[in-house]
MMTF fields as JSON, N, C-alpha, C and O atoms, coordinates in Angstrom:
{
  "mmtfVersion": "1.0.0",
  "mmtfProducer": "UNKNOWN",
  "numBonds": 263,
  "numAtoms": 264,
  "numGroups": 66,
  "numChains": 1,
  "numModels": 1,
  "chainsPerModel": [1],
  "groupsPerChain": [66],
  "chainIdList": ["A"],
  "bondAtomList": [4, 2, 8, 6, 12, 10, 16, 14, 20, 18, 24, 22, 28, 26, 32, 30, 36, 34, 40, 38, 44, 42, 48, 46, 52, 50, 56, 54, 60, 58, 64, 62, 68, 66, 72, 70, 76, 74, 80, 78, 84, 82, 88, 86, 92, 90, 96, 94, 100, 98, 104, 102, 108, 106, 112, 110, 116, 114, 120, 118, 124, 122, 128, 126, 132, 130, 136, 134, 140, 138, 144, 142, 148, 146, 152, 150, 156, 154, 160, 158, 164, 162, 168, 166, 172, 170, 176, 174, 180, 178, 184, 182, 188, 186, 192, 190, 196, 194, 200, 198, 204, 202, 208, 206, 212, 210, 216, 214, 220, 218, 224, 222, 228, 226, 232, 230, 236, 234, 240, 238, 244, 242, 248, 246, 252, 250, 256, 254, 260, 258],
  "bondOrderList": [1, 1, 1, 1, 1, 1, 1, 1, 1, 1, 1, 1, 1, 1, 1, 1, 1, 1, 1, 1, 1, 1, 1, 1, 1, 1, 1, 1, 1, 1, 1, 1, 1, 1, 1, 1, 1, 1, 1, 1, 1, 1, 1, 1, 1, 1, 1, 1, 1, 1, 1, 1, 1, 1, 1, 1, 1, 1, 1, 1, 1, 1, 1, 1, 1],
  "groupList": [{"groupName": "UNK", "atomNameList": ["N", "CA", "C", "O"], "elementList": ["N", "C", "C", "O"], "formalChargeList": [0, 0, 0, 0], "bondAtomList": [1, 0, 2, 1, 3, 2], "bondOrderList": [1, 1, 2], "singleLetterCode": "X", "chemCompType": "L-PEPTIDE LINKING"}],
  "groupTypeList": [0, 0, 0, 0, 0, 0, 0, 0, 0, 0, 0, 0, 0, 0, 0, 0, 0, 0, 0, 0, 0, 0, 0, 0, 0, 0, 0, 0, 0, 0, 0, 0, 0, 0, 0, 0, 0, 0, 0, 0, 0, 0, 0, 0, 0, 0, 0, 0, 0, 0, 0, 0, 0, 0, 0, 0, 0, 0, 0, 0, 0, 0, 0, 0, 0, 0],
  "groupIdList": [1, 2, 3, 4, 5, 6, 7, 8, 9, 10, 11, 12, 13, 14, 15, 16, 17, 18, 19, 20, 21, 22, 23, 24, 25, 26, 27, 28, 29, 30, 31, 32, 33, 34, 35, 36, 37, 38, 39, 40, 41, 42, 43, 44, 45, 46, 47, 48, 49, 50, 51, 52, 53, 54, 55, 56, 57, 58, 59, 60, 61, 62, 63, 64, 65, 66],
  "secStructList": [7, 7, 7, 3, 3, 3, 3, 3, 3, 3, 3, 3, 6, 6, 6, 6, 3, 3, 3, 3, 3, 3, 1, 1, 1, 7, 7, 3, 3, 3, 3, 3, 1, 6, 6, 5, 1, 1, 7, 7, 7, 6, 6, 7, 7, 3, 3, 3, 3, 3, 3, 3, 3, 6, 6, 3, 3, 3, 3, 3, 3, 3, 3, 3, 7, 7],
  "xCoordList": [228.687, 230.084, 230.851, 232.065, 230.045, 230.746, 231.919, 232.158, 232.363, 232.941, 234.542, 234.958, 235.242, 237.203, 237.637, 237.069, 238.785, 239.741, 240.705, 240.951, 241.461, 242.722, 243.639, 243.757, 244.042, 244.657, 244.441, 244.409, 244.174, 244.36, 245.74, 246.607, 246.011, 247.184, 247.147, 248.214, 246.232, 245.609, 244.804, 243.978, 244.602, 242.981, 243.663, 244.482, 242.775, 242.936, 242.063, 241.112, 242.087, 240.614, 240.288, 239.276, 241.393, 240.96, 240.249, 239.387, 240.53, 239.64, 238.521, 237.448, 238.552, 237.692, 237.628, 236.478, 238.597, 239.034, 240.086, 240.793, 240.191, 241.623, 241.525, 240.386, 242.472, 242.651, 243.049, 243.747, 242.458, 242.775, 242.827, 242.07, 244.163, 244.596, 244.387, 244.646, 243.646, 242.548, 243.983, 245.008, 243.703, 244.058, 244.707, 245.895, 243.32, 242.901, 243.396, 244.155, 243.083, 243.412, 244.254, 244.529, 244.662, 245.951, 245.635, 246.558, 244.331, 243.581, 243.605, 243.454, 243.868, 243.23, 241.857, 241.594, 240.852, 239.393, 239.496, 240.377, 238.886, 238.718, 237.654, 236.949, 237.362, 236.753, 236.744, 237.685, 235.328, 235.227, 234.795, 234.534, 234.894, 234.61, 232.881, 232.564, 232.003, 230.568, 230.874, 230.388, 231.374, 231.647, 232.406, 232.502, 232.892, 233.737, 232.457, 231.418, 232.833, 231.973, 232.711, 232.238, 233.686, 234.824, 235.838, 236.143, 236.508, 237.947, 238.882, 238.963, 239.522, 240.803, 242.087, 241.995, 243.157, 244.251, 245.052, 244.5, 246.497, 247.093, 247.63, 247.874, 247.872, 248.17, 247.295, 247.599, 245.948, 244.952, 244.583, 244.482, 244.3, 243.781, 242.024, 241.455, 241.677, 239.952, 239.107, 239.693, 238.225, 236.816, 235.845, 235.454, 235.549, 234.532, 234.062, 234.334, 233.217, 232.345, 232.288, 232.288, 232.234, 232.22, 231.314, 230.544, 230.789, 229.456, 230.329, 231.464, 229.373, 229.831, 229.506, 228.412, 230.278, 230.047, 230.246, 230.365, 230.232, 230.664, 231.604, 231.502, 232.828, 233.929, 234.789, 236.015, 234.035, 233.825, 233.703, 233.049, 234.34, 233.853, 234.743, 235.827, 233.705, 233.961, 234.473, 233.975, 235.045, 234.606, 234.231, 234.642, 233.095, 231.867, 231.6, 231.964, 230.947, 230.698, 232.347, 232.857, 233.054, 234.534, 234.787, 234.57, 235.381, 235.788, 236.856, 237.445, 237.21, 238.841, 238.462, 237.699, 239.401, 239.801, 240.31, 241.077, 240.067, 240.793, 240.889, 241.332],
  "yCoordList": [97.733, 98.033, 96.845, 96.86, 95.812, 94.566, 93.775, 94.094, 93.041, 91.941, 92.219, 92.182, 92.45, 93.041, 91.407, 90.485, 91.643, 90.52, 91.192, 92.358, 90.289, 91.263, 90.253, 89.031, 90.847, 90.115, 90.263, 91.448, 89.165, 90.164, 90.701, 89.829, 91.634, 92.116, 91.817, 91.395, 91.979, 90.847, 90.901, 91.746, 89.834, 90.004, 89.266, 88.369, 90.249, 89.756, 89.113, 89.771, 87.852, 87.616, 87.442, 86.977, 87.931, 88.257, 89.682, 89.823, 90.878, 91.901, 91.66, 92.021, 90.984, 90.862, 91.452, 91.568, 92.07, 93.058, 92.506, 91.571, 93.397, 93.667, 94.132, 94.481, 94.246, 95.002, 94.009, 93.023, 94.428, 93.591, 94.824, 95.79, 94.443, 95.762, 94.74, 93.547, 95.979, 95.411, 95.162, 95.843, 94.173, 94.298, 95.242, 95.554, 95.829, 96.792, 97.983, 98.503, 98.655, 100.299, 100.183, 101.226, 99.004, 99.088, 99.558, 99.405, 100.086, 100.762, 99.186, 97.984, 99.956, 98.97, 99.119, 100.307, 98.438, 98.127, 97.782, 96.997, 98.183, 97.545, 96.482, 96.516, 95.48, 94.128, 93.641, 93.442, 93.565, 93.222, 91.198, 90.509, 90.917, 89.355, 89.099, 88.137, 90.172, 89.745, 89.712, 88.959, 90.291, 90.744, 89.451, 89.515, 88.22, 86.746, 86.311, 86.608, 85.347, 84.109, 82.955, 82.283, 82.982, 81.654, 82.564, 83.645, 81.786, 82.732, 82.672, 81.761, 83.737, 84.097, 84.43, 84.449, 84.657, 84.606, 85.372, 85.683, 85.975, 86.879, 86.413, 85.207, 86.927, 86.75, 85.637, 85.179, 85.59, 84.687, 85.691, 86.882, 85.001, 85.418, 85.705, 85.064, 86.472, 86.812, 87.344, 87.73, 87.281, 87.856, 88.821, 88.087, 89.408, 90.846, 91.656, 91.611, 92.556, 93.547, 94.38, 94.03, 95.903, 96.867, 97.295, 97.326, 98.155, 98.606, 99.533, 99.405, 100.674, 102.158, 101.938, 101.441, 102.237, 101.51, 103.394, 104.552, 103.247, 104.449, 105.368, 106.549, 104.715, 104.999, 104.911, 104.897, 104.833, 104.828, 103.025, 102.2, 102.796, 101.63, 100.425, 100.463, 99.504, 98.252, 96.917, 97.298, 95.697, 94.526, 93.714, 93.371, 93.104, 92.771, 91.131, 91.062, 89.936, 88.796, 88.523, 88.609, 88.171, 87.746, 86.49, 85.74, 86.176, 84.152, 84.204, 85.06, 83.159, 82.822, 82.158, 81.241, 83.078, 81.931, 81.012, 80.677, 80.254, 78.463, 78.551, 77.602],
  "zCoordList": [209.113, 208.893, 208.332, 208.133, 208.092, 207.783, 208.767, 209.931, 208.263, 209.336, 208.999, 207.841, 209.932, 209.996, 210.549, 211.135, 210.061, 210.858, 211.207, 210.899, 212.053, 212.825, 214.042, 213.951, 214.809, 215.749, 216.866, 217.199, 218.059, 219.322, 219.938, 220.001, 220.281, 220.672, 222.536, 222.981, 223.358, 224.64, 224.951, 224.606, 225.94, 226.45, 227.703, 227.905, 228.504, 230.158, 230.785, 231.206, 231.016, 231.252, 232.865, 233.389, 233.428, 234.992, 235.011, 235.879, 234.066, 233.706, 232.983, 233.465, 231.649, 230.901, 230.006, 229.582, 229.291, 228.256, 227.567, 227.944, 226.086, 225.75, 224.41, 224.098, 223.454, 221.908, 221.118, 221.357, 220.026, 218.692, 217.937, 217.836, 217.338, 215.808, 214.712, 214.553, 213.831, 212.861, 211.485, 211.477, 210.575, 209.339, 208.787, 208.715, 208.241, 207.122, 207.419, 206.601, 208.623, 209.076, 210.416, 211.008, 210.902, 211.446, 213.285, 214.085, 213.735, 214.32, 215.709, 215.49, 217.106, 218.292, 218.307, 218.121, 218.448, 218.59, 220.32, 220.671, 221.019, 222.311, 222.28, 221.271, 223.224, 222.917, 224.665, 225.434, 224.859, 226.105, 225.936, 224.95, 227.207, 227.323, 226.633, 225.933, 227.036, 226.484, 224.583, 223.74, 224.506, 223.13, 221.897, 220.672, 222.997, 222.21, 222.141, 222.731, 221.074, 220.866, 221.832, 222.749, 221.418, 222.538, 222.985, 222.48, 224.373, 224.714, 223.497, 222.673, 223.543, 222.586, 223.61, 224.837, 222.932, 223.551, 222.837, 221.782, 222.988, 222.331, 221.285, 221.317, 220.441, 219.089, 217.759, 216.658, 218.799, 217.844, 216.933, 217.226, 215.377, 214.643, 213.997, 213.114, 214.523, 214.863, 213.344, 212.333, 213.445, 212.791, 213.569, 214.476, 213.653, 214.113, 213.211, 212.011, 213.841, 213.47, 215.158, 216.338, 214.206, 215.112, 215.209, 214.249, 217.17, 217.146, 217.826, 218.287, 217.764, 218.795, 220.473, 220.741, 221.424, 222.353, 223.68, 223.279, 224.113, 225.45, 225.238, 225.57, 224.518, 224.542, 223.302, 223.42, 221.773, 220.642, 220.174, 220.811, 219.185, 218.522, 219.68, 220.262, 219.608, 220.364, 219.571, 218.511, 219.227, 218.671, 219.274, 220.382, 218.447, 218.967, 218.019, 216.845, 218.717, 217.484, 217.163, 216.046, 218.436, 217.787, 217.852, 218.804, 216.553, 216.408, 216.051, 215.391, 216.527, 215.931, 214.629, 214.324, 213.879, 212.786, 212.749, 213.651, 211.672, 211.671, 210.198, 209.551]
}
């Protein structure tokens, strides 16, 4: 599916979750803690790729941009 950028909108990391709305299609991606490369924080600007997960598409392989 290739690699999206986007934002996180939060991540909780006493849960271990949170959403990033993508770029391109504007769309929340859900994004669990296994799923970072490093912690992120709200309003960081990320890199991912999506996999289909339980509960439809996940982001997955997430980095902050620099």
């Amino acid at each position: 599916m290739g690699t999206h950028t986007g934002t996180v909108k939060f991540f909780k990391e006493d849960k271990g979750y949170g959403f990033i709305k993508d770029d391109n299609d504007g769309r929340d991606y859900f994004v669990h803690a296994k799923g970072l490369k490093q912690p992120v924080e709200k309003d960081d600007r990320v890199s991912y790729n999506l996999e289909e997960g339980r509960k439809g598409l996940n982001a997955v392989s997430v980095e902050i941009l620099h």
